[in-house]
C-alpha positions as CSV (number, residue, x, y, z in Angstrom):
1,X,19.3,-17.0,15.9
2,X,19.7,-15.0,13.0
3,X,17.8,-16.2,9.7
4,X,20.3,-17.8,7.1
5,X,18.3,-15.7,4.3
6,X,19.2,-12.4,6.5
7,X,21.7,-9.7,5.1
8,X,23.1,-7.4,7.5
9,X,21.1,-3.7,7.9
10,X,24.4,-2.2,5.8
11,X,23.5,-4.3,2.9
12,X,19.2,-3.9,3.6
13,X,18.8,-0.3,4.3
14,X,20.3,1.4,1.6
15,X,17.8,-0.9,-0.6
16,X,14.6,-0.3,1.9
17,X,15.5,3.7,1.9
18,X,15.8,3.8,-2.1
19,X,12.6,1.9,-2.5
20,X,10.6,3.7,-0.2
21,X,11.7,6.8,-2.2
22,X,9.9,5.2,-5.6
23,X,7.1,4.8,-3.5
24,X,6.8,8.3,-2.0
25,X,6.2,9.6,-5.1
26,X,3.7,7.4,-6.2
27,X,0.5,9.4,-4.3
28,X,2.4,12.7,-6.1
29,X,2.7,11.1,-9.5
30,X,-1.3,10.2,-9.1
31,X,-2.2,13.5,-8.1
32,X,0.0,15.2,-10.9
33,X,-1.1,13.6,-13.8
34,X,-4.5,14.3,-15.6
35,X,-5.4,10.6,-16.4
36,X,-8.2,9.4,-14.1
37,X,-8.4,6.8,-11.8
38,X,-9.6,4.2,-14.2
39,X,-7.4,4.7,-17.0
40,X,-4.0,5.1,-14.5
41,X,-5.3,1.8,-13.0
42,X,-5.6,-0.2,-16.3
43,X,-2.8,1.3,-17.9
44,X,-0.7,0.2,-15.0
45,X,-2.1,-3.5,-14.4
46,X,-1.5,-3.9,-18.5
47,X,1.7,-3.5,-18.3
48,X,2.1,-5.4,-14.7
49,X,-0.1,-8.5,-16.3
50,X,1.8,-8.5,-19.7
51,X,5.6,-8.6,-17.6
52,X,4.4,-11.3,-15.4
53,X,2.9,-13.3,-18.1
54,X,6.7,-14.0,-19.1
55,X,6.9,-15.9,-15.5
56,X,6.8,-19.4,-15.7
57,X,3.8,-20.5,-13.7
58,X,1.0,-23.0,-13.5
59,X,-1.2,-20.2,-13.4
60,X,-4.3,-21.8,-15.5
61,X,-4.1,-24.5,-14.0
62,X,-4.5,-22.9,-10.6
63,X,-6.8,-20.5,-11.8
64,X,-9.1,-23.6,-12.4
65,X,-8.8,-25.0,-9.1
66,X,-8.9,-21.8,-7.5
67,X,-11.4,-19.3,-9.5
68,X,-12.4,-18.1,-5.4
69,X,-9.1,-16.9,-4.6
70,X,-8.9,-15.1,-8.1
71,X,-12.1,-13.3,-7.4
72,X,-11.3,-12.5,-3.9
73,X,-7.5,-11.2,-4.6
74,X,-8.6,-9.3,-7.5
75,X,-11.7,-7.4,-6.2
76,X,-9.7,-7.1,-2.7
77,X,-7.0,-4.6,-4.8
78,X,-9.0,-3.0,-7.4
79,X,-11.2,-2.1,-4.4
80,X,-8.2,-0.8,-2.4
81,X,-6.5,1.2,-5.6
82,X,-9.9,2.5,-6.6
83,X,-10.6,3.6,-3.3
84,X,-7.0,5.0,-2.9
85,X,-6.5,6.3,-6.1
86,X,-9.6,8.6,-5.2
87,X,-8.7,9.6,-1.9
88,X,-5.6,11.0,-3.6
89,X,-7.9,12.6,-6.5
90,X,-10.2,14.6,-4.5
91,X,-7.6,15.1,-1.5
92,X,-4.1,15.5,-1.3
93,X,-1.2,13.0,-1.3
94,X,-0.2,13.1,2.0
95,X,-4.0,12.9,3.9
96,X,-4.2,10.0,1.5
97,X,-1.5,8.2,2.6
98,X,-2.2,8.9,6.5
99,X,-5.5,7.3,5.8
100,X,-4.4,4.0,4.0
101,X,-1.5,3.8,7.0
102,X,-4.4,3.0,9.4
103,X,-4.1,-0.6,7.4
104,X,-1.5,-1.4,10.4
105,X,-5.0,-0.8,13.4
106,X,-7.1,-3.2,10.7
107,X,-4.5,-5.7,10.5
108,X,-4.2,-6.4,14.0
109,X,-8.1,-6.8,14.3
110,X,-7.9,-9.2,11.2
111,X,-5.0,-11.0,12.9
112,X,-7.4,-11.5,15.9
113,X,-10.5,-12.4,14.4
114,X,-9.2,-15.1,11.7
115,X,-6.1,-16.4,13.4
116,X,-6.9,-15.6,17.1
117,X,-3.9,-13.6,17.2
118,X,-4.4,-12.2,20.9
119,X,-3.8,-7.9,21.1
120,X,-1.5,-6.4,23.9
121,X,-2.6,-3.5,25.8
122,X,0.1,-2.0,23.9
123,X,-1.7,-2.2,20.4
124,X,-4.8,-1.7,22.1
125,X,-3.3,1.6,23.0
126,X,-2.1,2.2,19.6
127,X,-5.5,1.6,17.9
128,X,-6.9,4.5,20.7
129,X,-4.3,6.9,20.0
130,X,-4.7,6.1,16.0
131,X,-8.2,7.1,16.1
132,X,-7.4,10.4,17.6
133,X,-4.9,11.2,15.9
134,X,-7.0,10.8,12.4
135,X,-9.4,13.0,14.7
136,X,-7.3,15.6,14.5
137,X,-5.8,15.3,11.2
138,X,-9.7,15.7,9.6
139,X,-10.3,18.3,11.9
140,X,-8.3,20.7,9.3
141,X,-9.8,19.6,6.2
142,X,-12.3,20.9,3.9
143,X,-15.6,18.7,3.4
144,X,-13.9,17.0,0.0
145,X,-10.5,16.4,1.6
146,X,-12.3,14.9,4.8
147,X,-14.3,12.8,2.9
148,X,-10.8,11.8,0.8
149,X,-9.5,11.0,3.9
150,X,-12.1,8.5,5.2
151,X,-11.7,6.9,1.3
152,X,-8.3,6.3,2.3
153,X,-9.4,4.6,5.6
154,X,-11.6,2.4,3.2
155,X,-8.8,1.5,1.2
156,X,-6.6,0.7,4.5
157,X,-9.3,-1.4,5.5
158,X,-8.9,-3.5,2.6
159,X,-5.4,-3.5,2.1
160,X,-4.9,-4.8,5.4
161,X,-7.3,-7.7,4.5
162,X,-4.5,-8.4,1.0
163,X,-2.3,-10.3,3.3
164,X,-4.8,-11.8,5.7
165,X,-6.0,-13.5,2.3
166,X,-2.4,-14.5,1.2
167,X,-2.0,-16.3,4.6
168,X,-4.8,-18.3,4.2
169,X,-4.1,-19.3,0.9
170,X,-0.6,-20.1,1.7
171,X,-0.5,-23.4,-0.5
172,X,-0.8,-21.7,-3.7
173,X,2.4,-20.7,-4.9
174,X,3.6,-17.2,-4.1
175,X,4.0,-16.0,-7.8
176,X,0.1,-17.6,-8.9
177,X,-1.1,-16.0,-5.8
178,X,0.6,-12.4,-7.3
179,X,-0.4,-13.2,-10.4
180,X,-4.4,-13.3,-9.1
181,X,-4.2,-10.5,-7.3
182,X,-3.0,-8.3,-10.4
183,X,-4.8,-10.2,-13.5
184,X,-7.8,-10.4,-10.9
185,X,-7.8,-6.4,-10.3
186,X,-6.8,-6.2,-14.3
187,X,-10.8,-7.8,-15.0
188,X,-12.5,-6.0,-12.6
189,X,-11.4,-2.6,-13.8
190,X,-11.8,-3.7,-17.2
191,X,-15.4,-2.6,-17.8
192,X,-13.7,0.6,-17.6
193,X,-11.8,0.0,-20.9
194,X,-14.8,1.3,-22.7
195,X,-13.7,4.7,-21.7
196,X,-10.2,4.4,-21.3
197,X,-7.9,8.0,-23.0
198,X,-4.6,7.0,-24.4
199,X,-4.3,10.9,-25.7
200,X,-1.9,12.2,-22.9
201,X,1.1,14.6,-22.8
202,X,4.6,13.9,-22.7
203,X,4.3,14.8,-18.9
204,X,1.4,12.4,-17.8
205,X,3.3,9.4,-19.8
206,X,5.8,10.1,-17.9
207,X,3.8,10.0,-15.1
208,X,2.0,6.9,-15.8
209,X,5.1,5.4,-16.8
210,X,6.7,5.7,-13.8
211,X,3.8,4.5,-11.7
212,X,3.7,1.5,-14.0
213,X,7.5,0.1,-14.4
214,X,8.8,2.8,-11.6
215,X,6.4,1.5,-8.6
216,X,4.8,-1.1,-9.7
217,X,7.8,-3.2,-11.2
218,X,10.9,-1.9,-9.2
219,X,9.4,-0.7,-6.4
220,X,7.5,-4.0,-5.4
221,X,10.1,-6.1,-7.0
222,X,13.0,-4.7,-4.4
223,X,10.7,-4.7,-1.8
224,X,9.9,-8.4,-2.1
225,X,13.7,-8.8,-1.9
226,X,13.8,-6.0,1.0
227,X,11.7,-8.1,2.9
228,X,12.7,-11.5,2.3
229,X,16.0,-10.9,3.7
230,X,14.8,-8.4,6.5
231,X,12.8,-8.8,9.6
232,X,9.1,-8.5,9.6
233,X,9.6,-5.8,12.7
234,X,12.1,-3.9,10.5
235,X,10.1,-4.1,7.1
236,X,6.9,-2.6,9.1
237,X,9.5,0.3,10.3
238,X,11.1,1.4,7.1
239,X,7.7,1.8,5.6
240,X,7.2,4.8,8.0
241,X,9.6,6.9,5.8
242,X,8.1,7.6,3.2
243,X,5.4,9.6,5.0
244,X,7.8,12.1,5.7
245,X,9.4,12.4,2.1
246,X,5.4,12.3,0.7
247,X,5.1,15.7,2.7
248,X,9.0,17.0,1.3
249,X,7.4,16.3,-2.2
250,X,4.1,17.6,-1.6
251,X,5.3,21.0,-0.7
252,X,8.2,21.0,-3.2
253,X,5.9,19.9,-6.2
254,X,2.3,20.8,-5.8
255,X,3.1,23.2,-2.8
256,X,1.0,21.9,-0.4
257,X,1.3,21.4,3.4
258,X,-0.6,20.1,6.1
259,X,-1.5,22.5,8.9
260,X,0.0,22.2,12.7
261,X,-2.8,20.6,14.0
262,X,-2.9,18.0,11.1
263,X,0.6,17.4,11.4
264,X,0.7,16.6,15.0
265,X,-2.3,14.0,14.7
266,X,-0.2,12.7,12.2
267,X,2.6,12.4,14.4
268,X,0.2,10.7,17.1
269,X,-0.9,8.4,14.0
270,X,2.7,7.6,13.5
271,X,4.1,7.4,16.8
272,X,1.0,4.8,18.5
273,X,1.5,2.3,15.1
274,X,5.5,2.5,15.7
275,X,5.9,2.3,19.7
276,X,4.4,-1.3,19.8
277,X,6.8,-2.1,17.2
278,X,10.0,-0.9,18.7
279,X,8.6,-2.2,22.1
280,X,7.6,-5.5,20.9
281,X,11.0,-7.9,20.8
282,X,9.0,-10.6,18.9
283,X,8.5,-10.8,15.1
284,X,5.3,-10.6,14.3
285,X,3.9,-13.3,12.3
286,X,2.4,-10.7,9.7
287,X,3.9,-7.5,9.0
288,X,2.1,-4.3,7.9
289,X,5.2,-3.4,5.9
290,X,5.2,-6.3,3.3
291,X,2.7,-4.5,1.5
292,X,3.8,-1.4,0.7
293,X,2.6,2.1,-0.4
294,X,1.4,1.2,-4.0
């Protein structure tokens, strides 16, 4: 039975395709600009913080009753963006992302240990033929892009563990619970203000601007609505696009492409986290694609 808050694919996809091209280029806009990693983090949760602060909320009240949460949300994602932000630094865009897509593998184990969410031989399967295929996709690397790579792993790890959290927490509200996770990540990089650089080009504004309002804003604000009136199964499928359009950029803007070898163990990579999905009729109770590239 179809779910009363369900549009119809003509209505979703058009939506899920545009906001999957805002967040294609946010590994390219990263690499691009020459702000580092601390000052494109706090620059973007200022502006993320100060919009959501106009959101009518309880949220001191339930930062009282639930300081844990705060910490764990918080250090969870500036964690996962540090890590992230890094692989994308020292690597390229598209090894980066390959990496943090192995968040769908770290999900399923999370889903098993803390919920007893039971694996099929399927996603057993897809876990095997995950790890090879990042096998082969490091194989081509230099020493700095293959340790960029297993950054990106790092940050997949933890990114996978963001919703595991939200499940658990379930009882706060949804908007306190986004509001922890980016005022959270907001104090944790703040020891980093010491050294923040306001003193960039016209280009890296633009940049930083567009990772900020464009990504952060937009992007996540359509995708909430993407996958509110979606299925799970078809939000964790749409996120799959942007890999290839994070390669189309790649090589039209910083001219850059992966090797054969590295793209077929990105195809395996691909292919074992998207064959369970298409096989499995049932939605999933957690879907990798409600937290999208960021």
């Amino acid at each position: 039975m179809k779910h009363r808050h369900f549009k119809s694919l003509k209505e979703v996809f058009p939506v899920a395709f545009a906001v999957q091209n805002i967040f294609a280029f946010v590994p390219i806009a990263i690499k691009s600009t020459s702000a580092d990693v601390q000052s494109i983090a706090l620059i973007r949760l200022s502006i993320t913080v100060f919009c959501l602060s106009f959101i009518k909320m309880d949220f001191w009240e339930c930062l009282k009753r639930h300081f844990l949460v705060f910490l764990i949300l918080g250090g969870l994602f500036s964690t996962h963006w540090y890590t992230y932000f890094t692989a994308v630094k020292l690597g390229t865009p598209s090894l980066a992302l390959l990496g943090l897509s192995s968040y769908g593998i770290f999900l399923n184990f999370y889903a098993w240990f803390f919920f007893n969410e039971k694996a099929s031989v399927m996603s057993l399967l897809a876990v095997l033929g995950s790890i090879f295929g990042v096998y082969l996709v490091s194989s081509g690397t230099t020493a700095l892009e293959g340790e960029a790579l297993w950054l990106a792993i790092l940050s997949g790890s933890l990114y996978a563990f963001l919703p595991i959290v939200h499940r658990k927490f379930a009882h706060i509200p949804t908007k306190v619970r986004v509001q922890f996770q980016f005022a959270g990540a907001f104090l944790f990089f703040l020891p980093f203000s010491s050294s923040l650089n306001l003193h960039y080009d016209f280009k890296d504004w633009g940049y930083l601007l567009y990772l900020s309002i464009g990504a952060t804003l937009v992007g996540h604000g359509l995708w909430v609505w993407v996958t509110t009136h979606s299925t799970a199964v078809f939000s964790s499928l749409v996120y799959y696009i942007n890999i290839p359009m994070v390669l189309f950029w790649e090589k039209q803007i910083l001219g850059k492409t992966l090797s054969e070898i590295q793209l077929s163990g990105a195809a395996i990579m691909i292919s074992a986290q998207l064959v369970p999905l298409l096989l499995n009729r049932r939605t999933p109770s957690i879907s990798p694609g409600v937290m999208p590239n960021d």
